[in-house]
N, C-alpha and C positions, 0 to 999 in steps of 0.2 A: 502689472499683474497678469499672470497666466489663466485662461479659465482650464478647467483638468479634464471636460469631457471630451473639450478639441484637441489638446492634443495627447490622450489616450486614443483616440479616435483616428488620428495620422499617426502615430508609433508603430499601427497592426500589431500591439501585445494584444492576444486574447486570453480568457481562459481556458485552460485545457481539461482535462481529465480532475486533476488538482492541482492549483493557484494557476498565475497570471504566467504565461510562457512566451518567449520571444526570442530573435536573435540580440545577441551582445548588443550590435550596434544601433539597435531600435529601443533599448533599455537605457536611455540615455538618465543624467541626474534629472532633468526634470520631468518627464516621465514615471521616474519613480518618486520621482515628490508629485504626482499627480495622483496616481495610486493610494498612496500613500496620504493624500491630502482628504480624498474618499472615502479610505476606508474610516479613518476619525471622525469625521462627520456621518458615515452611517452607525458605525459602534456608540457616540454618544446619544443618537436616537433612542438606547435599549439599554445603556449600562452609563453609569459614572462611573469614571476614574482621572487621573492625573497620573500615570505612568503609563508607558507599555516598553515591552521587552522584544529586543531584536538578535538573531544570532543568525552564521551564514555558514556556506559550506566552502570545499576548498576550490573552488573557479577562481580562476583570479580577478576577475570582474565582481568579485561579490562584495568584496569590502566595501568597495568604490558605491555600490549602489546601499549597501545600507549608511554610510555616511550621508547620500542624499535623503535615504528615508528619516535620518535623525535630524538633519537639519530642517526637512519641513515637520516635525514635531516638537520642535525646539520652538518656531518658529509660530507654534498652536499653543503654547505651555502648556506640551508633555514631557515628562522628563523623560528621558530614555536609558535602559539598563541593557546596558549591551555586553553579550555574552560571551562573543566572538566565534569560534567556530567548534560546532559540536552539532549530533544530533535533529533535527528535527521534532522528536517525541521527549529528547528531553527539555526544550526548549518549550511543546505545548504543555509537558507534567508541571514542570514550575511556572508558568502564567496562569495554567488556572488553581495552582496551590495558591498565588498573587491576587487571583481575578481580576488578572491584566488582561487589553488585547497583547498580540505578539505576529510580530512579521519575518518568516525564514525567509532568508534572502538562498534560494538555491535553484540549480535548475534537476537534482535529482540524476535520475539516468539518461538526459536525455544527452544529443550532440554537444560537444565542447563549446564550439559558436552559440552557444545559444545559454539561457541562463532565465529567471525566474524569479516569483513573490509567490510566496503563500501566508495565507492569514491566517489568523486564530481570536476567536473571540476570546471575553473571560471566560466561557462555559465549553468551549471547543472548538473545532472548524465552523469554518461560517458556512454559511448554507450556500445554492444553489441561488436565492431570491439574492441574498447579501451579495454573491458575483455580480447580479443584474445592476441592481442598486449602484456599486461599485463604478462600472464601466459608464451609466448613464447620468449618474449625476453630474452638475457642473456647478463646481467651488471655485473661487477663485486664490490664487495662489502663488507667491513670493518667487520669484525665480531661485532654481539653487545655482547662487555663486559662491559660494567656500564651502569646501568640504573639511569638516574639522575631524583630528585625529580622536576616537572612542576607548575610552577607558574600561577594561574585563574585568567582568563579573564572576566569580566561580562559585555562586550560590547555586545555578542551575547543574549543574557537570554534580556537583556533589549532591543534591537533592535525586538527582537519577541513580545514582551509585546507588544510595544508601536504598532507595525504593529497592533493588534488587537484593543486596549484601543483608538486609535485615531480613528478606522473605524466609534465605536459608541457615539465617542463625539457631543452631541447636541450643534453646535456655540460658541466650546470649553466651555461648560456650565459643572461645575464637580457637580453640587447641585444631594443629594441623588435621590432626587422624579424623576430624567428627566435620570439616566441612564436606559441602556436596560433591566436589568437584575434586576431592584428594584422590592423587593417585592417578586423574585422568592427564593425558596429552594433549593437547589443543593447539592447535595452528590459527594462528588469527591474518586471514589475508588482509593486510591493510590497503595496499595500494591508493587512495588518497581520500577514503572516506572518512568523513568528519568525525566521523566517531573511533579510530581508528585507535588513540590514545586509552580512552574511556575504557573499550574493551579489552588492552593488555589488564588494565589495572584492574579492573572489575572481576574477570577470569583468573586471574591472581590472589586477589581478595577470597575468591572460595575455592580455593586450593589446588586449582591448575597450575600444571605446569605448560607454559605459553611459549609458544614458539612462534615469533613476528615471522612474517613472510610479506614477501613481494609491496616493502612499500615502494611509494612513489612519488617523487616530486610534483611530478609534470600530472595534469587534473586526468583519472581513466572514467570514463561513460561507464560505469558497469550496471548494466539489465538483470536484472534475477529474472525475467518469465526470457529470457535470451541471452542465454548463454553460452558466451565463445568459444568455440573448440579449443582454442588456446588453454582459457579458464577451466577445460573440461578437462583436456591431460593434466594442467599442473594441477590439477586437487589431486589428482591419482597417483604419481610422481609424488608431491609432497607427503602422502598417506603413508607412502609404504617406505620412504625415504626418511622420515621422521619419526615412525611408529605411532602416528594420532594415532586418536580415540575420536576426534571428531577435528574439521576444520570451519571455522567461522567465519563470514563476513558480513558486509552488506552494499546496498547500493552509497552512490555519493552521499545523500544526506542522513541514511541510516534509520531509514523507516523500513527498508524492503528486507528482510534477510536472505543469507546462502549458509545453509550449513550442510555438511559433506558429512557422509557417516567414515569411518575407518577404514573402509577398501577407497575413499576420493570420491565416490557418487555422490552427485549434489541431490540432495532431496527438491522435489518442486515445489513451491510454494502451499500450494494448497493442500497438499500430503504434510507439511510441519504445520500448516494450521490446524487440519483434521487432528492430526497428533496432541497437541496442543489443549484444545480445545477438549478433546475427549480427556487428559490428564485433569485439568480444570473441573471438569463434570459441567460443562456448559452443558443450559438446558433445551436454548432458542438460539437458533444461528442464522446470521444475515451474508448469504456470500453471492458474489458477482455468475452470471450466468457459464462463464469461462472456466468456473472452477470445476475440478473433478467429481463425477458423479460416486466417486466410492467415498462419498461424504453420505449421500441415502443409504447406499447400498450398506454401511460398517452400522446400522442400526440401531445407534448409540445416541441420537441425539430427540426430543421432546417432538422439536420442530425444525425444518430447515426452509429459509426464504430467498429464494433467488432475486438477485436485484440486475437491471443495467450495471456496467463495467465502472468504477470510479467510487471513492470511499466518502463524496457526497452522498453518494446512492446506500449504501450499508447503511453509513449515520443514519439514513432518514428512515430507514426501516427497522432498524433498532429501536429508535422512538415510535414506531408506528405499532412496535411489538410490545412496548413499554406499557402505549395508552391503552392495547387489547385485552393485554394480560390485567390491568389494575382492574378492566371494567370486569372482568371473570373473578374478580376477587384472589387473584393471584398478588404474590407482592415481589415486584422486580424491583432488586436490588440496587439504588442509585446509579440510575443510569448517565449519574454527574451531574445530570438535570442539562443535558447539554439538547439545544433548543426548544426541549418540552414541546409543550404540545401546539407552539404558536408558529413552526417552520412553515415557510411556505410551500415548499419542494412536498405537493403528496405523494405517496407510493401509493399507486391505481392498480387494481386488479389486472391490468396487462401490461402492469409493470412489473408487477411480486408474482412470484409462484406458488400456489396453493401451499398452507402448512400440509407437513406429512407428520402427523402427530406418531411418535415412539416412546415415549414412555406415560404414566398416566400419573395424577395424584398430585404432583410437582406442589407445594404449598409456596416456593419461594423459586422461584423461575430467575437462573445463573443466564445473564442474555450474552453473547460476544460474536463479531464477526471476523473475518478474513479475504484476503485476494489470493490471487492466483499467484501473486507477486510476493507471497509470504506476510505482506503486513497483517500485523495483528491489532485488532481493536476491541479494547475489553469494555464492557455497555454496562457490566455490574460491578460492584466492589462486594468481593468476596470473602473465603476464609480460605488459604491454601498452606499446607504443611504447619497448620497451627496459628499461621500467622493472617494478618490482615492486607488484604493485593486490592489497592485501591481504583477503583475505576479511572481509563485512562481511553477514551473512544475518539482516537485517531493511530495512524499507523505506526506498530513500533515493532523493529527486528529485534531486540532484546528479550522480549515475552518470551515467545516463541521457542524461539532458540534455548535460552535457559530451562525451560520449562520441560522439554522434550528431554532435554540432558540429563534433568533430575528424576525425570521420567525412569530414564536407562539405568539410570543408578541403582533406584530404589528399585528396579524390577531386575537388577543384577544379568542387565542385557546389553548386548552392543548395538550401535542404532540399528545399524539393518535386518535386527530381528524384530524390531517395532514396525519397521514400513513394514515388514513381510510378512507381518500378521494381520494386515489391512485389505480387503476385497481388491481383487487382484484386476486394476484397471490404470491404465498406461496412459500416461500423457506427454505432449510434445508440442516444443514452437517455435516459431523462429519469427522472422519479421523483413520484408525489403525497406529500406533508406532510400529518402528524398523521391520519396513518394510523394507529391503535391496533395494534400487534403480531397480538394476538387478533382483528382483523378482519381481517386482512390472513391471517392462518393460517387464518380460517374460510375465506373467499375460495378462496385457493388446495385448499384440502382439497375442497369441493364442488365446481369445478373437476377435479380428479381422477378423482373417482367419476363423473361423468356433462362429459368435457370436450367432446363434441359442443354440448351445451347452454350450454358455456361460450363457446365459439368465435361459437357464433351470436348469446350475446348481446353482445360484443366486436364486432357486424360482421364476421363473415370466414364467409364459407359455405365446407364443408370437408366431403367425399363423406368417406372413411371412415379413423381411428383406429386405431393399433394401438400396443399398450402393446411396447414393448422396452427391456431393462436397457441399462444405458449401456454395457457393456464390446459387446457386439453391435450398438446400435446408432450407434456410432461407428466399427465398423469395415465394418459395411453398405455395398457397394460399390453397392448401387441402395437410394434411397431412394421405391420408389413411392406410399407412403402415407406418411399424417401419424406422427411415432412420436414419444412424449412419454418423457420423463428426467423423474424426480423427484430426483435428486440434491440438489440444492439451492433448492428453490423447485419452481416448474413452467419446463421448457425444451420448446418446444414447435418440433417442426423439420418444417415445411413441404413442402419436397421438396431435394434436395441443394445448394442454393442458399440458402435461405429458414429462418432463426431467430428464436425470438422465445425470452425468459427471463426470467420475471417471478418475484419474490424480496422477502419482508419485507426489510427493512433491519436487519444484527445490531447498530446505535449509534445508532440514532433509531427514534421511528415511525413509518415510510416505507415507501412500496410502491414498488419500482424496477423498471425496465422495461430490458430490452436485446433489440434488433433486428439481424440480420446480414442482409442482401442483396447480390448481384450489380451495383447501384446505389447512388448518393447519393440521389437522389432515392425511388427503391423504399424505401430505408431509413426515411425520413424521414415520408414515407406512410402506412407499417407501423405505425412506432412514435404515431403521430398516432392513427392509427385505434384503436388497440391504448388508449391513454392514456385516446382520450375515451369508449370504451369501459368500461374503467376506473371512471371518473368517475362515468359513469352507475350504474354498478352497485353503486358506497360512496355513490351519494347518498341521504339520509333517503328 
């Protein structure tokens, strides 16, 4: 027998940002039946069941480790319903339509070498305590020696379909002229994301016309908050080559999206969830401190909650908004009920940033969040275009994306007339690679203690500093001096215009970079200076 907290404990998998991330060769079979042996025994702590559901992305290491996670469930008497490779969001929609747990075996955007677990309770992502739980427990546990070949499920793949395909059914009318999406062009970059299938067919289903592009064998890392100059000409290139109307993708496992309006500009993440969101008529919104501030400034929304970076942190604020609004006699719309009100993970007053209350009266408070990274996570079950959008609070690029499209439709506009009617505020990022965690945390920490010295070796001369918490200095109506947030990394804010937020990466070792300005070009600048500055300063 293996105990699974020693060797989780020698593997070095930790958790990241979101699920368990590591290199290939430290994600060994028993490893992941360690993991995996854990997470069953903290889920039957809080839920009974006798299944759970597993699906993976296209790495080529991923099969291999979810046959190790079935064999030690096999080996627990759980039966396992294995999906094979799709989605991440539609793998959480049908475990908790199931009130199964469920394990994506993927590593997302991060490097090739490298690969991943994330979990899902029956109610949604597992929390921040559940990680803890997770990595410290010690079960004892079968070694995996056979890994047996997994029989496909396609109950989940069509359960996602149709959640979408029935949003925009006109009086169940399937005739070509009356779906949403007739008449548009659509480019769907596949290149090797899981979902890559899913959305020819789905986009087809409401009457696009789909033009595959750039798939790919071989596994590509694609970042949505860093995107490759490469990825940046071909949307442009494919736009005008093709005649879109919009280009879609998303990251490897199909939680982040990329969608391109018709000239090839890729919308940034947080700009399609603003969009999004505001289509929705969401009333309360939870987004990472990273995100774009023309999410206040478009004055559309009830409340807005800045959280730490990572969609543990949204989840848990979403329900923190959940338990506010009920005590106010507010009635938030099923928030799935995904950890109610027993999560350990609080959101602390310098953690959240003050609501900015915008509209008054709200009888029934629409909750949803966002990243900078485009995932969208819906906190309410709603009523949209007639129909019923069942809450779904974890990352999903489909929402989004679809949502904003029918947006343009029914407002008889092309995307880039939508971004371009939104408070005119520029963002930009980039990110350095094998960046060691521990350098990137010294970095930032000395930084802190003396950020004058920091600023200047960055390039950017800057007269004078002042330390303020983030609940004040966000609500700071003049911003005359420089005022820095450590919230999450270093956020360093220029004058009421002018961001900059630099941040280890919680799933790789990466140092990431985010610039907001008044410009495209200022942005662009910032973040350039900012990078090579960077550079200079991790080089030997």
């Amino acid at each position: 027998m293996l105990a699974s907290a020693e060797v989780i404990k020698k593997s070095t998998v930790v958790f990241g940002t979101s699920g368990a991330r590591g290199l290939v060769s430290k994600l060994t079979a028993n490893v992941c039946g360690a993991f995996t042996a854990n997470f069953i025994t903290v889920m039957r702590k809080s839920f009974q069941f006798d299944q759970l559901a597993i699906a993976i992305d296209n790495r080529p290491s991923s099969y291999a480790m979810a046959q190790a996670c079935a064999q030690i469930c096999a080996k627990l008497n759980i039966r396992v319903i294995y999906y094979g490779v799709m989605p991440t969001p539609a793998l959480a929609y049908s475990a908790m339509q199931d009130k199964t747990p469920a394990i994506m075996v993927t590593g997302s955007h991060i490097p090739f070498d490298r690969n991943g677990l994330k979990f899902y309770r029956p109610d949604g992502e597992i929390t921040k305590q559940d990680e803890l739980s997770i990595v410290t427990l010690n079960t004892l546990f079968e070694p995996v020696t056979c890994l047996s070949d997994l029989k496909i499920s396609e109950t989940a793949i069509e359960r996602y379909i149709l959640r979408y395909t029935s949003l925009f059914e006109e009086n169940n009318s399937v005739k070509p002229d009356s779906l949403i999406l007739a008449g548009k062009r659509i480019g769907i970059y596949e290149h090797s994301s899981a979902g890559r299938d899913i959305y020819r067919q789905l986009f087809k289903q409401l009457g696009a016309t789909v033009i595959s592009l750039g798939r790919s064998n071989a596994f590509v890392p694609i970042d949505t908050e860093a995107v490759s100059i490469g990825d940046t000409r071909r949307a442009i290139e494919w736009a005008k080559q093709y005649q879109l109307d919009a280009l879609f993708s998303t990251d490897g496992d199909g939680d982040r999206p990329l969608l391109a309006d018709e000239q090839g500009e890729w919308l940034r993440g947080d700009i399609l969830g603003l969009l999004c969101a505001n289509a929705l008529n969401i009333d309360v919104l939870a987004v990472p401190i990273n995100c774009n501030t023309a999410i206040e400034l478009s004055d559309v929304f009830k409340r807005v909650v800045r959280t730490k970076i990572g969609s543990p942190y949204v989840i848990e604020a979403l329900n923190g908004i959940e338990n506010e609004e009920v005590s106010k006699g507010l009635n938030v719309r099923n928030l799935s009920e995904a950890h109610s009100a027993s999560s350990d993970l609080h959101c602390s007053q310098d953690m959240l940033e003050p609501a900015v209350c915008k509209k008054k009266g709200a009888s029934q408070a629409h909750v949803a969040g966002f990243e900078a990274n485009g995932g969208f996570l819906l906190g309410s079950t709603l009523h949209y275009n007639g129909k019923l959008l069942e809450a779904l609070p974890t990352r999903d690029a489909l929402l989004p994306a679809l949502i904003v499209l029918a947006d343009a439709t029914f407002k008889h506009l092309p995307l880039s007339a939508l971004v371009a009617a939104l408070p005119k505020r520029y963002a930009s990022s980039d990110r350095l690679q094998n960046i060691p965690a521990l350098l990137s945390e010294q970095l930032l920490e000395d930084a802190k203690q003396n950020p004058q010295a920091f600023l200047k070796k960055l390039g950017i001369s800057i007269p004078k500093l002042t330390n303020t918490p983030m609940r004040e200095e966000l609500n700071s109506a003049e911003l005359n001096n420089i005022k820095l947030n450590t919230l999450d990394g270093l956020r360093i804010h220029f004058n009421d215009e002018e961001y900059a937020h630099i941040r280890p990466s919680g799933n790789a070792p990466e140092l990431r970079c985010y610039v907001e300005a008044s410009s495209k070009q200022r942005a662009q600048d910032l973040l350039s200076t900012i990078i090579q500055g960077l550079k200079r300063m991790l080089s030997p």
